[in-house]
N, C-alpha and C positions, 0 to 999 in steps of 0.2 A: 171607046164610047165617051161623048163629052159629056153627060149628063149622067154619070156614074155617082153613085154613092159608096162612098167609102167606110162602113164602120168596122173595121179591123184592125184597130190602133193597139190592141192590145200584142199585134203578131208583129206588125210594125208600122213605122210613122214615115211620113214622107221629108227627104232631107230640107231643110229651109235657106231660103234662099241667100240668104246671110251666110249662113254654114258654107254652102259650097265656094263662095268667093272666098271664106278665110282659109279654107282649104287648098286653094287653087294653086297658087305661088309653091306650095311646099311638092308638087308634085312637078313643077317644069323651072321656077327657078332656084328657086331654095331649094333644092335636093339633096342636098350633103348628108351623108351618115352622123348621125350627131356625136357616134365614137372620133371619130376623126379630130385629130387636134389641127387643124388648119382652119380659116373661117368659115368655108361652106360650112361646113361640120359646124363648128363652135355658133354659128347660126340657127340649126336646126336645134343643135343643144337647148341654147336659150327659150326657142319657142315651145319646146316641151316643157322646160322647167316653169315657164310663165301659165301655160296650162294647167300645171299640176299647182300653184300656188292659187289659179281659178277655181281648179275643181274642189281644192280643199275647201275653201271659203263657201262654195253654194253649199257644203254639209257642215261647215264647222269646225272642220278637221284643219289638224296642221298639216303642209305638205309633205313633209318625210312619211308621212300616215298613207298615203295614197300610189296604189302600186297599177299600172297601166297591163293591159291583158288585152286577148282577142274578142273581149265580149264577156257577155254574163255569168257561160257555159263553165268557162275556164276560171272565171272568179271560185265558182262556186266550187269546181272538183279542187282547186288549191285547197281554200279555207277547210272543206270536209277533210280531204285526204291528207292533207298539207297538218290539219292541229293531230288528227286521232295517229299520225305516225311520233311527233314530237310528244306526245303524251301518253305514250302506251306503256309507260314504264309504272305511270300515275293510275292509269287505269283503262281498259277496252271497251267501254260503253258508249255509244253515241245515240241520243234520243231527236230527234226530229220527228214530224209530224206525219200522217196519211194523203196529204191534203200537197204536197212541195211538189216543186218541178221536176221531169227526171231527172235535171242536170244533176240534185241532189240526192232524192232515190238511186238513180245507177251508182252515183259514187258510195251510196249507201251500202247497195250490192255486193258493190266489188271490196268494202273495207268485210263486209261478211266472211267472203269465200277468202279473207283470210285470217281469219279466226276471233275476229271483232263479233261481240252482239251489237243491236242495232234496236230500239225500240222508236217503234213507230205511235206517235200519240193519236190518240180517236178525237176527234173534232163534235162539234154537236151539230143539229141541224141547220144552223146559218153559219156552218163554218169556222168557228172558233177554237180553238186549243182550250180540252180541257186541264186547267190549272191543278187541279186536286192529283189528276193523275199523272203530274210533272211532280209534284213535290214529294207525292210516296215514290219516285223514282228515285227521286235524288235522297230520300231518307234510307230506301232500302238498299242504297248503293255505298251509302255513309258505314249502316252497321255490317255490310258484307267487308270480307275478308279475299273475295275473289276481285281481278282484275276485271272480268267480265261483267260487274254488276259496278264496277266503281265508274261513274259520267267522265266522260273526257271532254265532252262536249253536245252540245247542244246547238241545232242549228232548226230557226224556224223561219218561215218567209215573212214576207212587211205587207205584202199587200198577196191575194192568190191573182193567178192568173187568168181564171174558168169564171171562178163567182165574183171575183171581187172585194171579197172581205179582208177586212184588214186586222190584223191580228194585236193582242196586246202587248206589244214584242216591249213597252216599258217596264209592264209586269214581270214578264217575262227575263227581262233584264237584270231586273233587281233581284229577281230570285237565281239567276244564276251566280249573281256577282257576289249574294250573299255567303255560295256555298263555294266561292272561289272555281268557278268553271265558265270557262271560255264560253260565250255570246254569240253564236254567228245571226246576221237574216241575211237570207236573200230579196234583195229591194230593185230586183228588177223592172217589176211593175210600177214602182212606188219611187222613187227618184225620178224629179223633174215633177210629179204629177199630185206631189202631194208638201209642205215642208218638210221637213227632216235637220237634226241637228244632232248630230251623235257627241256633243257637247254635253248638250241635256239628256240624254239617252245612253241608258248602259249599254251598250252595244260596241263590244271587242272586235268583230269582223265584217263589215258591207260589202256585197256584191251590186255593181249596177254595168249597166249597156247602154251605149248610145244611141242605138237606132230605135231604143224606144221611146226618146225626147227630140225625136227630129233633126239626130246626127248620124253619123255613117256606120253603116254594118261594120262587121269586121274589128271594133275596137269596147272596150270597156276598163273598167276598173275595180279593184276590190282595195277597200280601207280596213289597213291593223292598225287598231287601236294603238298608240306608243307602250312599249313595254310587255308585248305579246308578242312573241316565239314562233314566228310563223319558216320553216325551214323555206328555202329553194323550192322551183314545182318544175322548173324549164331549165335545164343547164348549160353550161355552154360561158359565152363571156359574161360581163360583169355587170352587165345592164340593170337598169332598178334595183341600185343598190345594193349589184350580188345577187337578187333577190328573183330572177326571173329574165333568162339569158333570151338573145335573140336582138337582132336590128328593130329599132324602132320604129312604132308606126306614126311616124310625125303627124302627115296631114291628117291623118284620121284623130290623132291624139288634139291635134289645135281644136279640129271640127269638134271632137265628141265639149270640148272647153265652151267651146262661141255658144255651141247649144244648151248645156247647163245653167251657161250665165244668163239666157235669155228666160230658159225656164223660170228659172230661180227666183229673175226680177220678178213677173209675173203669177207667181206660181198658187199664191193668194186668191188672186181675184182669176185665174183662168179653172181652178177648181172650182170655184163657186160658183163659175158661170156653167161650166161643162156639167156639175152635178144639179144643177136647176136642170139643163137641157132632158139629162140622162132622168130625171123624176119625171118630167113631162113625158117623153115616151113610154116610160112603164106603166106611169098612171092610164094615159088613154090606150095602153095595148092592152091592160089588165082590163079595164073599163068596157069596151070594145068588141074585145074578141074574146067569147067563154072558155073556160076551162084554161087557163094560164098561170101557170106557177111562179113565181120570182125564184131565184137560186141565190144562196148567200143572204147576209146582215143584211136589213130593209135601211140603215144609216151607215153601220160601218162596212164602207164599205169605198172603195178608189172611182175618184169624181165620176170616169166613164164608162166604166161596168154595165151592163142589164144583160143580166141572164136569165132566160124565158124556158121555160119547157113547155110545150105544146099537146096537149092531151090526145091520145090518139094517132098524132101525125110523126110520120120520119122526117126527123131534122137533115138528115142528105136530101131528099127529096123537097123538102123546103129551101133546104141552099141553091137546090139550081130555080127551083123556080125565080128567085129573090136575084140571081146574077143573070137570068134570063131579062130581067127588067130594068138591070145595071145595079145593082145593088148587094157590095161583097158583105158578107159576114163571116161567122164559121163557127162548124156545130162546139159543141161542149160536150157530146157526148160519146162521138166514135175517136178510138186511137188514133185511127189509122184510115184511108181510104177500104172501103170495101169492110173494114172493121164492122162486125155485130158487138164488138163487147164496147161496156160500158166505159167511158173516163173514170179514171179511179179518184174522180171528187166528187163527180157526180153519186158516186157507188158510197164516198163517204161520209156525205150529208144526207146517205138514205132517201134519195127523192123514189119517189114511188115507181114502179115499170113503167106505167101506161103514158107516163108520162116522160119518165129518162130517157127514151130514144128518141123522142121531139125537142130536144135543147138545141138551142141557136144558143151564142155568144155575140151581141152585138157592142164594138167598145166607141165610144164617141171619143173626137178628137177634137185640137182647139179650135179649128174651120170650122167644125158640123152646126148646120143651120136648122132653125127651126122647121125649115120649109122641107128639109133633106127629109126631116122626122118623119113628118107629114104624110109624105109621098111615099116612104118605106111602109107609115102603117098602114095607109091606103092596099100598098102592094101586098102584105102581110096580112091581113084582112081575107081580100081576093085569094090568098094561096092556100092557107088553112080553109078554107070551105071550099075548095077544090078538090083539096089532099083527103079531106074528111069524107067527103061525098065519095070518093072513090074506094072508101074503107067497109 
């Protein structure tokens, strides 16, 4: 359909056209294993290491700081599983949030079922990590005597995925750093879309993905801090440093770099303009159409964000009518297709019933026009007094 609208940037972004040229070469001519000591090889070498001194520099970091992965997924279960095994001697506790991805939840899981506690922090109604109940953790862990009460770590995300909100991960920082415990966020949402300097920012571990900046599936990275203990997570040869075996994924590694850089220069003035867009359509969808919730921080919250709940109406049934018109979104509120139960953010920012199973997620991207806006709420408009009328 040529007159599609795309707001689903948060699931993923379309690759840039820039990207796929710098990619291109590494997949028909430049091919070499960058193990290889001959020049193909010592060619493709180079162009990762030139990436990895890129991609330090859009956050800050030095590049020996910067470890290349298959995506966010895998950043994330390293950093979880990867600090709470290197520190279980220190102590079995790991606290994270209600509110994370499952990349971090399941690894949360699975550090459970073997014999780690895991405390999950309660957020308040726009989303936020409450602070008070982070610091009697970390108090009541200090005067325990048990392994299972003493933090090993602490991992919270940078931006969520569902609402939006961005957390206070400086705070956050400095109270972990204070108490000498490892830092993680997951900034998957939040690298490219937002600044970031883990320079200025305590912050021991980042997780990010390329395809959510307009680079290619399949690739991402996660940042240790220098002087953080992060074991092995992939074995095998000697790649990154020892650090995470496995053939490298060159072009995807140049690509996930071309796309940072561009972010990065930008990254100022393309949030400011995305979060102007992103107020516009909440302002005239709440203005507009009755009975509409916002989800998450009304400020803090990642430039593209708008999460709506709709009073009354099924956000599946919203969805196709909205893709029936060319205009992709996606709910906020079902797991899973055919799912009745709730998102477990929705569930922990307590939005009300009547309204939790009418959540859209719509994420604006750095193309979306004001005219695209328009046209969606037009359509949006029209859909909800259909959906309603048939209630």
């Amino acid at each position: 359909m040529n007159n599609r609208i795309y707001l689903d940037h948060a699931a993923t972004t379309d690759m840039l056209p820039e990207v796929a040229y710098a990619m291109e070469p590494y997949y028909i001519k430049k091919y070499g294993n960058a193990s290889a000591t001959y020049e193909l090889g010592a060619e493709a070498k180079r162009a990762i290491e030139l990436a990895r001194e890129s991609i330090a520099a859009s956050i800050h970091a030095k590049p020996s700081e910067i470890f290349f992965t298959s995506g966010g997924s895998e950043a994330d279960n390293w950093a979880v599983k990867g600090m709470a095994g290197e520190r279980k001697q220190q102590g079995k506790h790991v606290v994270t949030s209600k509110i994370e991805h499952h990349a971090i939840l399941h690894s949360c899981e699975h550090l459970e079922k073997l014999g780690y506690r895991v405390s999950y922090l309660d957020v308040d109604q726009e989303g936020i990590v409450k602070m008070a109940d982070l610091e009697q953790l970390i108090r009541a862990g200090e005067r325990s005597h048990q392994l299972q009460d003493k933090i090993t770590l602490i991992s919270i995300m940078y931006g969520n995925n569902e609402v939006g909100t961005l957390q206070p991960v400086e705070e956050i920082g400095a109270l972990a750093r204070k108490h000498q415990i490892p830092f993680h966020t997951d900034a998957v949402q939040a690298v490219g879309q937002v600044p970031i300097s883990v320079k200025r920012l305590p912050i021991d571990m980042l997780s990010s993905s390329a395809h959510k900046f307009h680079g290619p599936k399949g690739v991402g990275f996660l940042y240790v801090r220098e002087g953080v203990n992060l074991p092995s997570f992939i074995h095998g040869g000697g790649q990154e440093s020892g650090k995470r075996a496995g053939t490298e994924n060159v072009a995807g590694i140049v690509g996930m770099a071309k796309a940072l850089s561009i972010a990065t220069k930008e990254v100022e003035r393309k949030a400011k303009e995305v979060a102007g867009l992103r107020n516009y359509f909440i302002k005239r969808v709440m203005q507009e159409i009755p009975e509409v919730r916002l989800n998450g921080h009304s400020k803090k919250r990642l430039p593209g964000n708008a999460n709506l709940s709709f009073h009354g109406v099924s956000g599946t049934a919203l969805l196709v009518l909205l893709e029936e018109e060319g205009i992709y979104a996606s709910a906020g509120s079902a797991c899973s297709a055919g799912s009745t139960r709730l998102s477990h953010v929705i569930k922990a920012i307590a939005v009300p019933k009547e309204y939790a199973y009418g959540t859209i997620r719509f994420t604006l991207g750095r193309e979306t026009t004001r005219e695209e806006l328009d046209r969606t709420i037009s359509v949006l408009k029209k859909s909800v007094k259909i959906l309603r009328q048939e209630e």
